[in-house]
N, C-alpha and C positions, 0 to 999 in steps of 0.2 A: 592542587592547583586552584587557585581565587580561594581557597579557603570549603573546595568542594571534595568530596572522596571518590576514590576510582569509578567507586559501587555508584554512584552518583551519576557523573558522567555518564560512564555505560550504559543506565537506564535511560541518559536523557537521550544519548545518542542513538537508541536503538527504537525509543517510540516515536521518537519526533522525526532525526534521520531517516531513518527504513520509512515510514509514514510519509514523510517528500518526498523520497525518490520514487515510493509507490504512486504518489500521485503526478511526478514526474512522466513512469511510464507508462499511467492511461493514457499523458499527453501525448506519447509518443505512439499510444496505438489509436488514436483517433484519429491523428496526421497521416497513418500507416491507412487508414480507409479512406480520407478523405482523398492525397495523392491517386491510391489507384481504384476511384472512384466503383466502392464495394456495392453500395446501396444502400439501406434498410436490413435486409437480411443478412448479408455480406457484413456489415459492421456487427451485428448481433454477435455474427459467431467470431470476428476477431475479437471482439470483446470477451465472448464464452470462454474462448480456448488457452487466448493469451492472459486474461486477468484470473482465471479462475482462483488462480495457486496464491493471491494476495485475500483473497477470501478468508481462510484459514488462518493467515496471520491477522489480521483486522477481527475475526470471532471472537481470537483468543483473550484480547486486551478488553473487549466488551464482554465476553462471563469474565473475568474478572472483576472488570467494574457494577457488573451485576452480584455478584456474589462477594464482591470485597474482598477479596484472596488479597492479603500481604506476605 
């Protein structure tokens, strides 16, 4: 499609895609603290608890680009 390969796409759509929507949903847990007015601490740990697990995806693509894996 435009002259790009599956394998193409699917990467575009999995770093850049997954990559917005992850920062999609800090947006949506900073809203989640600011509504029910968490605090300083209280936002810390919605932060901790609900972003932790995009950590791991976000490591992976930086050792890679540290280490140059194709």
């Amino acid at each position: 499609m435009f002259g790009y390969s599956e394998e193409q796409i699917a990467g575009f759509g999995l770093s850049f895609g997954v990559g917005a929507f992850m920062l999609y949903m800090l947006f949506i847990i900073g809203q989640l603290a600011w509504e029910s007015k968490a605090g300083k601490f209280g936002t810390f740990v919605l932060f901790l608890g609900l972003a932790f697990g995009m950590v791991g995806f976000a490591a992976k693509y930086i050792i890679q680009w540290a280490l140059d894996i194709k």
